[in-house]
VOBA-1610 file (N, C-alpha, C; in pm, whole numbers, padded with zeros to 5 digits, always signed):
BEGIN
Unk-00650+02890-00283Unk-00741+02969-00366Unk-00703+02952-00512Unk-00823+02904-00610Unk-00781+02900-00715Unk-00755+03044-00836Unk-00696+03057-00963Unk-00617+03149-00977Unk-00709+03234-01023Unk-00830+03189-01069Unk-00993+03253-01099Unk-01015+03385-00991Unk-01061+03330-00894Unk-01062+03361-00721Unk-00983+03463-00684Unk-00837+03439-00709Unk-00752+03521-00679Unk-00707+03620-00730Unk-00739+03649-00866Unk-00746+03757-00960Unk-00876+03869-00930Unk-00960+03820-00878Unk-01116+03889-00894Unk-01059+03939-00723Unk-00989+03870-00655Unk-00953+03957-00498Unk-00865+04026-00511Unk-00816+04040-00594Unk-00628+04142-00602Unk-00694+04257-00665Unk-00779+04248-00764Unk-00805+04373-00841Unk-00874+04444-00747Unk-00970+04433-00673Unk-01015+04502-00526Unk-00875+04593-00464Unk-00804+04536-00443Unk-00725+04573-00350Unk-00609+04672-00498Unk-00610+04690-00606Unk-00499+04731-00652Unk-00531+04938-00682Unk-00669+04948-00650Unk-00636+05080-00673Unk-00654+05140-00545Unk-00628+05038-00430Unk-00617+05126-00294Unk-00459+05154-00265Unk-00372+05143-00405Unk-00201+05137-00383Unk-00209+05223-00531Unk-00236+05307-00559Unk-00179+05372-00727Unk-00022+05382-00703Unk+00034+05357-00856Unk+00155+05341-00888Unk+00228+05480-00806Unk+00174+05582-00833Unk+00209+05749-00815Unk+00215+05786-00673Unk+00133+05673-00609Unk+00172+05746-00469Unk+00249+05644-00390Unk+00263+05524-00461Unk+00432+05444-00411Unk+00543+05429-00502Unk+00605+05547-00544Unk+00677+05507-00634Unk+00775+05424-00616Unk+00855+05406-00502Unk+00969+05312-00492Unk+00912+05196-00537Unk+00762+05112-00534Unk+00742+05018-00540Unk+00771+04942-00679Unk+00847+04921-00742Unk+00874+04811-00844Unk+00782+04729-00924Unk+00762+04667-00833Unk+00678+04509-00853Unk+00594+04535-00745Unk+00442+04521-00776Unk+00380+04526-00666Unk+00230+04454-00723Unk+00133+04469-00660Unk+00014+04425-00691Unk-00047+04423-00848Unk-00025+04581-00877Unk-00050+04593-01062Unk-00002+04511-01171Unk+00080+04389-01124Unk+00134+04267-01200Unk+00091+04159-01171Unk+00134+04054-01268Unk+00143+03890-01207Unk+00269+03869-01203Unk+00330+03926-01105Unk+00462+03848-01107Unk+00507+03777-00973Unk+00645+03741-00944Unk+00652+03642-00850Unk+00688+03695-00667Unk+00754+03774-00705Unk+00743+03843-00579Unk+00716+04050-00588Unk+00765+04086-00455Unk+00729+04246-00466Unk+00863+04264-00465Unk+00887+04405-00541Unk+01041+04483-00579Unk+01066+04612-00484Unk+01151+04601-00376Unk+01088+04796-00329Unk+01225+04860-00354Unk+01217+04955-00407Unk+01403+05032-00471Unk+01384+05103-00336Unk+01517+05061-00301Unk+01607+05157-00174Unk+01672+05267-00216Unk+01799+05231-00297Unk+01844+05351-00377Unk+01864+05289-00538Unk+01924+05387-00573Unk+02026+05353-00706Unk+02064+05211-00713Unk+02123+05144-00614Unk+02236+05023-00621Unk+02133+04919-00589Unk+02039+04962-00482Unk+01982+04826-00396Unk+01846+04832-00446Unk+01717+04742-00462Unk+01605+04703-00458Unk+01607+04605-00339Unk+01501+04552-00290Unk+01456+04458-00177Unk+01385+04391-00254Unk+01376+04280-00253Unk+01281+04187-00274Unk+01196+04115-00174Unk+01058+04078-00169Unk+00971+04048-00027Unk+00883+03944-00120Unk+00847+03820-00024Unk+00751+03713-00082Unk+00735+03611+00046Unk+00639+03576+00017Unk+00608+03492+00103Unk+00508+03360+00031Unk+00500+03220+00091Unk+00450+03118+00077Unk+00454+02982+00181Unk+00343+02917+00173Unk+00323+02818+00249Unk+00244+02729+00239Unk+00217+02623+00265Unk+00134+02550+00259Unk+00109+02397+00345Unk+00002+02332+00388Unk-00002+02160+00421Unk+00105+02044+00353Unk+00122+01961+00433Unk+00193+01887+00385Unk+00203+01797+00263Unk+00280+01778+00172Unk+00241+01696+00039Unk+00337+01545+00039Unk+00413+01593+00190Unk+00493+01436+00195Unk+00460+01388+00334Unk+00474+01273+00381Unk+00433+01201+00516Unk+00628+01258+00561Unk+00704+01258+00533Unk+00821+01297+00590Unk+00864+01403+00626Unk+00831+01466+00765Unk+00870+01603+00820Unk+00946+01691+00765Unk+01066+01626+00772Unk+01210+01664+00727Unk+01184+01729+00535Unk+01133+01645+00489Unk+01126+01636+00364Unk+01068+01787+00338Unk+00918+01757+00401Unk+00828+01842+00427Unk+00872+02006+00419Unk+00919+02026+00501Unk+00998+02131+00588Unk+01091+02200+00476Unk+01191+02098+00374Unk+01273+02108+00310Unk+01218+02205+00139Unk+01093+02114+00153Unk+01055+02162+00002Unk+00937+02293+00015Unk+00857+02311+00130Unk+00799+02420+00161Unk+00925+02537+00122Unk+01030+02521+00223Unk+01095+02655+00222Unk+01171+02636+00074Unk+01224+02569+00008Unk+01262+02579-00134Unk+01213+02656-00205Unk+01006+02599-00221Unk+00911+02629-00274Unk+00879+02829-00253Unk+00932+02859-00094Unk+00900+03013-00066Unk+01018+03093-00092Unk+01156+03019-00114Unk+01276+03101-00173Unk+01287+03086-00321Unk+01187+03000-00375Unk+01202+03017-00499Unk+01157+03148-00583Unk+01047+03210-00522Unk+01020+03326-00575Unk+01109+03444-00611Unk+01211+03467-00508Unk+01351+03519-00520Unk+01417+03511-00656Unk+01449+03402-00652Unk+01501+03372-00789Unk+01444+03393-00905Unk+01295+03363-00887Unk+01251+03421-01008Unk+01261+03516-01059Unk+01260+03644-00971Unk+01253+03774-01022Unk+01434+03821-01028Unk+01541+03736-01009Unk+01674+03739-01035Unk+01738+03799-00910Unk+01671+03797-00778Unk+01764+03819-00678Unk+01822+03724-00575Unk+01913+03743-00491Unk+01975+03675-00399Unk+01871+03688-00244Unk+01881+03595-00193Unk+01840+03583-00059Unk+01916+03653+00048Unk+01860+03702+00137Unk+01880+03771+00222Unk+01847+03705+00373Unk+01725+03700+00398Unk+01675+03665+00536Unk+01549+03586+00496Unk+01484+03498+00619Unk+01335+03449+00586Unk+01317+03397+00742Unk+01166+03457+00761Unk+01113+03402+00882Unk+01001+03290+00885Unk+00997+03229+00944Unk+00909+03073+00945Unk+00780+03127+00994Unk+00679+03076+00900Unk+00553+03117+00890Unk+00495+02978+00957Unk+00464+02926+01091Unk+00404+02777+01110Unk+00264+02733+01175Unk+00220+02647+01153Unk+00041+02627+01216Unk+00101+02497+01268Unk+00061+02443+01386Unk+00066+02331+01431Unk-00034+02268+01514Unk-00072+02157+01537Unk-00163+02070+01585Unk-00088+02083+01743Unk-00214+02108+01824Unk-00183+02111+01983Unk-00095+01930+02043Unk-00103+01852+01921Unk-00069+01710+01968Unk+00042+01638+01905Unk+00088+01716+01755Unk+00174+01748+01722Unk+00346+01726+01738Unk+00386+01586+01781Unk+00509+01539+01832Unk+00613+01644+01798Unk+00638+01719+01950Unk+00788+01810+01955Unk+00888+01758+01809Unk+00958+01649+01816Unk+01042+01574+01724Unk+01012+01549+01584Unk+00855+01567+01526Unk+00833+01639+01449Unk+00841+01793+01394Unk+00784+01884+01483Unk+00775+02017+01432Unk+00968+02036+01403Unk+01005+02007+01498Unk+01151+02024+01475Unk+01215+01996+01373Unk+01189+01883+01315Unk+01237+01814+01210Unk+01180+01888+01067Unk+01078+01924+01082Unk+00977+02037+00969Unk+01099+02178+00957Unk+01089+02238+01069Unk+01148+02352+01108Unk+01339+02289+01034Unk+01398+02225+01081Unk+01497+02149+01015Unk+01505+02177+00872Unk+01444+02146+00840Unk+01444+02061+00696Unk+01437+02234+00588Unk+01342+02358+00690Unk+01364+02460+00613Unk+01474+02556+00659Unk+01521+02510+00780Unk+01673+02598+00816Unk+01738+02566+00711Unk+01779+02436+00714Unk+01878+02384+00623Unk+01876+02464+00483Unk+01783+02487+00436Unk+01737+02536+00287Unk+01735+02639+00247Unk+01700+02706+00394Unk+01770+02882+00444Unk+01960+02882+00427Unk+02001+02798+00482Unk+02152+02839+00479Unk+02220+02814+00338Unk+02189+02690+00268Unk+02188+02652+00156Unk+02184+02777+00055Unk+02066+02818+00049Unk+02059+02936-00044Unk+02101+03071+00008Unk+02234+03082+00134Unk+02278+03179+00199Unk+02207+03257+00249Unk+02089+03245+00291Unk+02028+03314+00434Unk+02018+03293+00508Unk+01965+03401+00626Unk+01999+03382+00755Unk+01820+03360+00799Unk+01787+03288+00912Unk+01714+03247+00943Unk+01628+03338+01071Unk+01546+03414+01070Unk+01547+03551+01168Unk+01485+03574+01250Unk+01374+03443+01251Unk+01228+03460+01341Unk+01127+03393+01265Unk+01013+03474+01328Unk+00881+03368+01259Unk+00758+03377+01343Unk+00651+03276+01302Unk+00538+03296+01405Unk+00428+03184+01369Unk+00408+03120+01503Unk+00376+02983+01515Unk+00210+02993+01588Unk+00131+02955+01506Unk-00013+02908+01553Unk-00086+02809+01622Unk-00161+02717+01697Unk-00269+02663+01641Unk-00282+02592+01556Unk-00285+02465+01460Unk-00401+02522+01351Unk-00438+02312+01369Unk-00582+02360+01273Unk-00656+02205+01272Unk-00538+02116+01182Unk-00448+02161+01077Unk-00401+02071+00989Unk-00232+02185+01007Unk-00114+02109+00994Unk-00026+02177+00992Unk-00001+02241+00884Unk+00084+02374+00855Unk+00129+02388+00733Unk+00270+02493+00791Unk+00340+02492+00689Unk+00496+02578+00698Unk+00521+02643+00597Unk+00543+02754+00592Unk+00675+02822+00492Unk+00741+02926+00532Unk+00799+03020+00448Unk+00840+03142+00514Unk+00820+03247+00432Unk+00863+03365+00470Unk+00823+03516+00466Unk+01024+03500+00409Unk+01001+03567+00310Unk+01133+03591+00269Unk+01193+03692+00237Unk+01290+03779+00242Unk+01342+03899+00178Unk+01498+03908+00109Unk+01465+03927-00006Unk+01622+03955-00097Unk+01670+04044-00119Unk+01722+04088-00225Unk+01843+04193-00266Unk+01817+04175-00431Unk+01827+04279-00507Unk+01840+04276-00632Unk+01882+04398-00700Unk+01933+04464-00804Unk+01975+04557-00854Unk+01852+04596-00897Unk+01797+04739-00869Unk+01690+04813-00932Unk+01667+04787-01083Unk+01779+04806-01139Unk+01775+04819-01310Unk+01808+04677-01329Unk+01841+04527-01321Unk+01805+04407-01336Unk+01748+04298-01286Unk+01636+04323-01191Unk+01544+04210-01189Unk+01442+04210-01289Unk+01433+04076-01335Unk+01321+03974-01407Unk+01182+04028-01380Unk+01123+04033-01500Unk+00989+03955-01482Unk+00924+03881-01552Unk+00839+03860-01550Unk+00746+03782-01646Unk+00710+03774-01779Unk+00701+03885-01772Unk+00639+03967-01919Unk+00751+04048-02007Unk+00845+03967-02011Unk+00986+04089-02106Unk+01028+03977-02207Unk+00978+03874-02278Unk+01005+03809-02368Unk+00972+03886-02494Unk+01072+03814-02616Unk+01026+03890-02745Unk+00987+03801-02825Unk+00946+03779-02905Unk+00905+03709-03066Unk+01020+03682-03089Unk+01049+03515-03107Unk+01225+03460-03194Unk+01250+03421-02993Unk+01249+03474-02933Unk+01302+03398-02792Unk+01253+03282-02759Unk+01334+03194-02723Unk+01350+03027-02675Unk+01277+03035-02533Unk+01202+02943-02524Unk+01144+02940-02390Unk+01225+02794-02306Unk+01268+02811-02210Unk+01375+02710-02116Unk+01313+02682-01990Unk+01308+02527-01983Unk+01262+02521-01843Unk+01402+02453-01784Unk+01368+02464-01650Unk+01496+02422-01551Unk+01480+02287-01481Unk+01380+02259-01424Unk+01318+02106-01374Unk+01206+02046-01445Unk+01239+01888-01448Unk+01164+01835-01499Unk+00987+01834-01411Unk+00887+01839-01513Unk+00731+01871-01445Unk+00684+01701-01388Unk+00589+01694-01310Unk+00506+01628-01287Unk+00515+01593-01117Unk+00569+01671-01028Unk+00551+01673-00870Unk+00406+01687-00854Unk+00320+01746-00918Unk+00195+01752-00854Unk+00109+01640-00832Unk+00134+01557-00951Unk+00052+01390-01008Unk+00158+01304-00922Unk+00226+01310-00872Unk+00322+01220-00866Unk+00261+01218-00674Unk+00294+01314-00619Unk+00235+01355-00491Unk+00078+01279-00474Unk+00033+01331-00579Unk-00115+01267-00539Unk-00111+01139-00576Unk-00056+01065-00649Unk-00051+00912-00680Unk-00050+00877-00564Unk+00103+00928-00465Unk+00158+00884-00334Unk+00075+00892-00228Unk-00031+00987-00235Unk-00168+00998-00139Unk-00208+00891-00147Unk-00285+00825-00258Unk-00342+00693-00314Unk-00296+00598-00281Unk-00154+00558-00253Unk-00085+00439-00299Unk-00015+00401-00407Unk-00060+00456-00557Unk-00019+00443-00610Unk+00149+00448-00688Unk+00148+00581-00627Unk+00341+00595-00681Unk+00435+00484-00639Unk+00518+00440-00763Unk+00683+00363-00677Unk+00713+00440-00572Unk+00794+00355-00534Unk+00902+00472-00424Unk+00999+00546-00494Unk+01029+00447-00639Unk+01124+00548-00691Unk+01068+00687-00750Unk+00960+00687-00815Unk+00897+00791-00871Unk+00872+00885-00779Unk+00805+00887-00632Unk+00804+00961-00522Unk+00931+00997-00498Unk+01028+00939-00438Unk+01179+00974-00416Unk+01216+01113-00469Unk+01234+01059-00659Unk+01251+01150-00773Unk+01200+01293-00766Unk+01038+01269-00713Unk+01011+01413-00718Unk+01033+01473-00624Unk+01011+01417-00462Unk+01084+01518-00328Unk+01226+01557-00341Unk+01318+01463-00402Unk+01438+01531-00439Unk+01486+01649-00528Unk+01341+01656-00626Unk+01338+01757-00759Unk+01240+01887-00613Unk+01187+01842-00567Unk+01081+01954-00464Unk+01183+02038-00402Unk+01317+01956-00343Unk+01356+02000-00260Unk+01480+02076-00311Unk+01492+02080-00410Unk+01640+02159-00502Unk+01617+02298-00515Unk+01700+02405-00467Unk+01720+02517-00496Unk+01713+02554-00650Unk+01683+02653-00689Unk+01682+02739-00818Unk+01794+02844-00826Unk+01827+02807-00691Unk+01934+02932-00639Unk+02022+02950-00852Unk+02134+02817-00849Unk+02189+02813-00914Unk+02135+02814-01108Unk+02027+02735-01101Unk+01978+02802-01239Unk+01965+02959-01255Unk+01943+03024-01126Unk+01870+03199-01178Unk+01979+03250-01165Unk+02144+03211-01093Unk+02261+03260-01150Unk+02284+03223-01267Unk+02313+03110-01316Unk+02320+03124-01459Unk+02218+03227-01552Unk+02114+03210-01525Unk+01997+03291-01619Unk+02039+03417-01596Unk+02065+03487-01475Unk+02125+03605-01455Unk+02250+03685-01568Unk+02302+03563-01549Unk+02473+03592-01581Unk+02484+03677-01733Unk+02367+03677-01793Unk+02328+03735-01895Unk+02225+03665-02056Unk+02165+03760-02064Unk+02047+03706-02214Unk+01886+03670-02160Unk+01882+03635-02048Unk+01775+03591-02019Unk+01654+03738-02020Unk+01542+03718-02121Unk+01458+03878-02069Unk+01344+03851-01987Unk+01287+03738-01910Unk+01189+03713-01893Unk+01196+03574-01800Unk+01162+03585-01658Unk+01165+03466-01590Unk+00987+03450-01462Unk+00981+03343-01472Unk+00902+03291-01340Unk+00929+03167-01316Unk+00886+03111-01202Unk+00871+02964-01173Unk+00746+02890-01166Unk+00749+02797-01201Unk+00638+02684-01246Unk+00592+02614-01135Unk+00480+02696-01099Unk+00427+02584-00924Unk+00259+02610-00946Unk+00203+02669-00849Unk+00068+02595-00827Unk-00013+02635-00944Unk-00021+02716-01058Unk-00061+02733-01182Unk-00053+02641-01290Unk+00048+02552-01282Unk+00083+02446-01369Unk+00179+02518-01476Unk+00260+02411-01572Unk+00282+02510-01670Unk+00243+02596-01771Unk+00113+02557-01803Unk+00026+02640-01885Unk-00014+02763-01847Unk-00090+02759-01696Unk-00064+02890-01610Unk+00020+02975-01619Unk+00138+02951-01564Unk+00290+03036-01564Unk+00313+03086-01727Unk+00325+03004-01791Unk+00292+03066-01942Unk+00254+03131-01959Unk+00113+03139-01927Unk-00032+03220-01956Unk+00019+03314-01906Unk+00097+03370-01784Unk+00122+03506-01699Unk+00235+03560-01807Unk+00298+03505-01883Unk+00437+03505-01976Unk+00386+03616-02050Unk+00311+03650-02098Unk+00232+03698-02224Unk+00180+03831-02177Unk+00258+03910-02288Unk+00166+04038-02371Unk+00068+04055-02411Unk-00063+04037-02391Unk-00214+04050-02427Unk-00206+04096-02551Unk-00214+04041-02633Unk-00258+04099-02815Unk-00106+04153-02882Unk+00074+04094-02792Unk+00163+04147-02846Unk+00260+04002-02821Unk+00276+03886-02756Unk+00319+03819-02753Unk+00247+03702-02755Unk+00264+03555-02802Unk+00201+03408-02773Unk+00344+03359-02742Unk+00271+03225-02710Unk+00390+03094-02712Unk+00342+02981-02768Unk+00475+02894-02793Unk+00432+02777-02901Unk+00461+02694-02803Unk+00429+02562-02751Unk+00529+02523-02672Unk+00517+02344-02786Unk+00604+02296-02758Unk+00626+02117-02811Unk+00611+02032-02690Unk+00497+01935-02679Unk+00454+01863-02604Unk+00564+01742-02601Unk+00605+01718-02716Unk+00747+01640-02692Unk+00842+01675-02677Unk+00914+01778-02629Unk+01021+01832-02537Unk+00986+01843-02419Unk+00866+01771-02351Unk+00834+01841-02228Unk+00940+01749-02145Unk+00996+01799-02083Unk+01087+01694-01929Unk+00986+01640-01869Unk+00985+01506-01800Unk+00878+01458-01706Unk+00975+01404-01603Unk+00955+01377-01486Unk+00949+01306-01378Unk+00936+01146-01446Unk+01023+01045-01390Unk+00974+00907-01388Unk+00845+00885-01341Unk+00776+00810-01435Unk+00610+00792-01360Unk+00485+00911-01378Unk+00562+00994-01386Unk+00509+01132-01424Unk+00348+01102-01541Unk+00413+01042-01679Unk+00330+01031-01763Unk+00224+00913-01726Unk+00322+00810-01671Unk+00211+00691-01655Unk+00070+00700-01583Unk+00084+00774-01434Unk+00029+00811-01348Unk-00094+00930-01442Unk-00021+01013-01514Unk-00133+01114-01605Unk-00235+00978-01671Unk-00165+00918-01748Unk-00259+00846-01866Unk-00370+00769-01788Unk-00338+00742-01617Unk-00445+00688-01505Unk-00513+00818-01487Unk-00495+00902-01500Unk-00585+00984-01471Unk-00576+01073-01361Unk-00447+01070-01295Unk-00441+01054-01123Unk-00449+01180-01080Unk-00466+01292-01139Unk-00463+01457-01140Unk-00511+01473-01004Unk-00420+01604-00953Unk-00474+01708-00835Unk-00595+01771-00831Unk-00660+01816-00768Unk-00774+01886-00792Unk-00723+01988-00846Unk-00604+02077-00825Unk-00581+02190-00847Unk-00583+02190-01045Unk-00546+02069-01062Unk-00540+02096-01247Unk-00684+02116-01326Unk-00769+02030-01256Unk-00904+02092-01338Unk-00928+02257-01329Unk-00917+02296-01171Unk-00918+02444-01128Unk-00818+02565-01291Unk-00707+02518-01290Unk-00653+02585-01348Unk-00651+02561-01530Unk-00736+02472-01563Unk-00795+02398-01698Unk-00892+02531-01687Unk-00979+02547-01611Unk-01110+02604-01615Unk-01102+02783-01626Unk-00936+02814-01565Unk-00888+02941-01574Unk-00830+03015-01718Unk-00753+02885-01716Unk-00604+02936-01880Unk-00689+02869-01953Unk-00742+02738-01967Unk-00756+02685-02078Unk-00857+02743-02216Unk-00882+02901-02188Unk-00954+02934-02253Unk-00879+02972-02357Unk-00716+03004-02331Unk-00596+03061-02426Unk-00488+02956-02425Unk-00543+02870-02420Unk-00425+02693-02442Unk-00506+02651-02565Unk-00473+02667-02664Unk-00494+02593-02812Unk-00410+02470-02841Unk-00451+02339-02837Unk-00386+02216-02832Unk-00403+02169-02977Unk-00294+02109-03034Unk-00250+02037-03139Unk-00394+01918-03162Unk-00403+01879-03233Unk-00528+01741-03166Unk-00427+01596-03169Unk-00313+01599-03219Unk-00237+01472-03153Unk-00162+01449-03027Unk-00210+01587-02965Unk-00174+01617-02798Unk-00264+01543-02741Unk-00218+01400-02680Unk-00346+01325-02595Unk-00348+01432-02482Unk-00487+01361-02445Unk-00596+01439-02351Unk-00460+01443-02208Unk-00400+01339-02169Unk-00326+01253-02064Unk-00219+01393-02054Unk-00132+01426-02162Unk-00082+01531-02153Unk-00130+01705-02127Unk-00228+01690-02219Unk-00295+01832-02202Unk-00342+01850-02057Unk-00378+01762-01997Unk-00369+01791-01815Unk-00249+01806-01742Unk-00166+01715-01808Unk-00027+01744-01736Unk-00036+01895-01743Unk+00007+01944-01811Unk+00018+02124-01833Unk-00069+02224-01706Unk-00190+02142-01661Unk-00287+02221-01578Unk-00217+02189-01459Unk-00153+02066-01439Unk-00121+02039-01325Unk-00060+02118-01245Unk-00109+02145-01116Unk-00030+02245-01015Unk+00130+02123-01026Unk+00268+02249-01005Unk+00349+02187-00940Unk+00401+02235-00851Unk+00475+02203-00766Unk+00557+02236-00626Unk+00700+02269-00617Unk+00747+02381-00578Unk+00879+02411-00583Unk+00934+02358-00735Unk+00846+02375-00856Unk+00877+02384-00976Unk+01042+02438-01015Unk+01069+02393-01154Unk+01197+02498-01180Unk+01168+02658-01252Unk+01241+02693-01317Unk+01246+02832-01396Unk+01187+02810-01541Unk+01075+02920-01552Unk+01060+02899-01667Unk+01101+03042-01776Unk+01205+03034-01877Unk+01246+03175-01896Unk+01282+03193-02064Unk+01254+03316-02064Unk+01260+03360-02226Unk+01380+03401-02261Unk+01469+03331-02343Unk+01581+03333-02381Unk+01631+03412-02506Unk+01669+03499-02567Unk+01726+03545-02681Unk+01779+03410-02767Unk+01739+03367-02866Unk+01777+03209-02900Unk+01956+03219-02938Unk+01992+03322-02959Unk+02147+03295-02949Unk+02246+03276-02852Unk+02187+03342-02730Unk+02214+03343-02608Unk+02166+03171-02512Unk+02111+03095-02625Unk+02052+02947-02562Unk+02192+02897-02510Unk+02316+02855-02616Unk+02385+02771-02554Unk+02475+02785-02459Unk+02512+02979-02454Unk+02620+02988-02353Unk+02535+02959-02188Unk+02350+03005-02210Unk+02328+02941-02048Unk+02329+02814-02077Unk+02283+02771-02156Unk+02313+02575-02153Unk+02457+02563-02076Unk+02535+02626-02134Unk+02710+02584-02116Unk+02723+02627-01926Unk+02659+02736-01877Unk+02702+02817-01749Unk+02612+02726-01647Unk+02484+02670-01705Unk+02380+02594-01616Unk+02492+02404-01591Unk+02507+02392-01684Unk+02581+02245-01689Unk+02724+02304-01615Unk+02821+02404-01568Unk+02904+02407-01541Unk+02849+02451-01373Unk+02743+02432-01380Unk+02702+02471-01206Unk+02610+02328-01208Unk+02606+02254-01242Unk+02575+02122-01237Unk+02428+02128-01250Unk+02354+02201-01347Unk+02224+02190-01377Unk+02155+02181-01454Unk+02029+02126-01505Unk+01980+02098-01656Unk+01909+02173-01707Unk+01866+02192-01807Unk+01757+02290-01883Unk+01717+02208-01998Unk+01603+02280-02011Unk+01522+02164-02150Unk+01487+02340-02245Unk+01481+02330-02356Unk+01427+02431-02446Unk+01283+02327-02482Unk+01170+02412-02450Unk+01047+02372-02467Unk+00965+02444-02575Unk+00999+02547-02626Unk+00921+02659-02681Unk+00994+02764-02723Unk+00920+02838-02789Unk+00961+03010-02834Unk+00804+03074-02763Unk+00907+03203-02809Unk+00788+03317-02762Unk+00737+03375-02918Unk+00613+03365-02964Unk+00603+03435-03078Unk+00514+03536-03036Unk+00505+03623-03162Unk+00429+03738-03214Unk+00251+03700-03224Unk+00179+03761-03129Unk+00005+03744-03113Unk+00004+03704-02994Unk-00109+03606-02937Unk-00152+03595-02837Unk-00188+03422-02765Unk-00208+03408-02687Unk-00199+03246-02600Unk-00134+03143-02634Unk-00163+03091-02567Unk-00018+02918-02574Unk-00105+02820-02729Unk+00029+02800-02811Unk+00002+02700-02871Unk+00074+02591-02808Unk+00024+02479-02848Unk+00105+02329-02773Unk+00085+02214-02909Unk+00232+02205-02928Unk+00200+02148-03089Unk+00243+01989-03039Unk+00245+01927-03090Unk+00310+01731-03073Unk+00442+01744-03007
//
């Protein structure tokens, strides 16, 4: 469902939950944020999310690996630890045993990895396969993330380099190397676990992750309506090998026009921003990294805590004062 679609169905559903008569609820429908918050007590919050989707690689294993990445990444976004996750699966009645297994595989593994335990689940039917899981975390009431807590003067940081979405669909085509494909199931399939400890560890006011919205999307959710914008630099963007080449062909997801047609009404582009890039930005991506608002003094000690847990970050932007994304050269 595109993010048009899905906004006009949530608002239906948000005043059958008023804030006042769930108060434990945290994070819940009345936001865009990445997962739901429910406070237990004082010490504990829960965190709950779920995601899934069809396959974007011909390799089970792979498959399997970056779905559940893609559904524990939400966790992290909002700054908690994993807890448990149950396997959400649709399968074809013809469906080789030694496949589903290998699917199912590929997101155990990714479960233990990011220290959860693996708990159950529930398996369909379906005309086309798809996998993810139902997840639940842990977070301190008074410090999980969201979206919307950046200030004016804060550094905007991404964690993985963009372009899994173009890169995937090249590989539909034919078109991608193997190395450029490789590059991005290996970037699909990487935990965030360890960037959102560092981001945690302190300074960070403001986090989400960068997936089927593109980055302009996720941005777009970043923002204070008439109290915050962003600037972002089209030449700091990180890419994927192949990433750009594959754009300047044209090779886009369907999902990036979808989400052009949503944000792009508050994406103000530089005019030496080729066209080739300004789609990159719409592009849906997959098990994306972190995208987060930094106090700019506080930039180098996570630079220093992300590289000492063996991970990269790019500074792409600030958060300024007014309203929608600028995107300068």
């Amino acid at each position: 469902m595109g993010p048009a679609a899905l906004a006009q169905v949530l608002r239906r559903l948000e005043a059958m939950f008023p804030a006042e008569r769930f108060p434990k609820v945290l994070l819940g429908l009345d936001g865009a944020d990445d997962a739901a918050v429910w406070r237990v007590d004082d010490e504990t919050a829960l965190i709950a999310t779920t995601d899934f989707f069809t396959p974007i690689v011909d390799d089970p294993y792979a498959y399997g690996a970056i779905a559940a990445a893609n559904a524990l990444s939400d966790v992290y976004a909002v700054g908690g630890a994993v807890l448990f996750a149950l396997n959400l699966c649709g399968f074809q009645e013809d469906l080789p045993p030694e496949e589903r297994g290998e699917i199912l595989r590929g997101g155990a593994e990714k479960i233990l990895e990011a220290g959860g335990a693996l708990v159950g689940g529930h398996t369909i039917i379906a005309a086309e396969p798809f996998y993810g899981l139902a997840v639940v975390g842990r977070v301190r009431p008074d410090r999980f993330l969201t979206r919307q807590g950046g200030r004016p003067g804060d550094a905007l940081i991404l964690t993985k380099p963009l372009g899994t979405g173009i890169i995937a669909t090249a590989a539909k085509g034919g078109a991608a190397s193997a190395a450029s494909l490789d590059g991005a199931v290996q970037g699909m399939m990487g935990l965030n676990r360890r960037a959102a400890e560092a981001c945690c560890a302190g300074g960070v006011r403001a986090c989400t992750d960068v997936t089927g919205f593109g980055l302009a999307g996720h941005a777009c959710e970043m923002l204070r309506p008439g109290a915050t914008g962003i600037r972002l630099a089209a030449s700091a963007l990180p890419l994927l090998e192949g990433a750009r080449a594959y754009a300047e062909d044209f090779l886009f997801p369907e999902g990036a026009g979808r989400n052009e047609d949503c944000y792009g009404g508050r994406v103000r582009f530089d005019p030496a921003v080729p066209e080739s890039v300004r789609m990159l930005l719409f592009s849906p991506e997959t098990s994306g990294g972190l995208l987060a608002a930094v106090p700019p003094g506080e930039v180098d000690a996570l630079r220093a805590r992300a590289q000492a847990a063996g991970e990269s970050l790019w500074r792409i932007g600030e958060v300024l004062a007014g309203d929608g994304i600028e995107v300068a050269p």
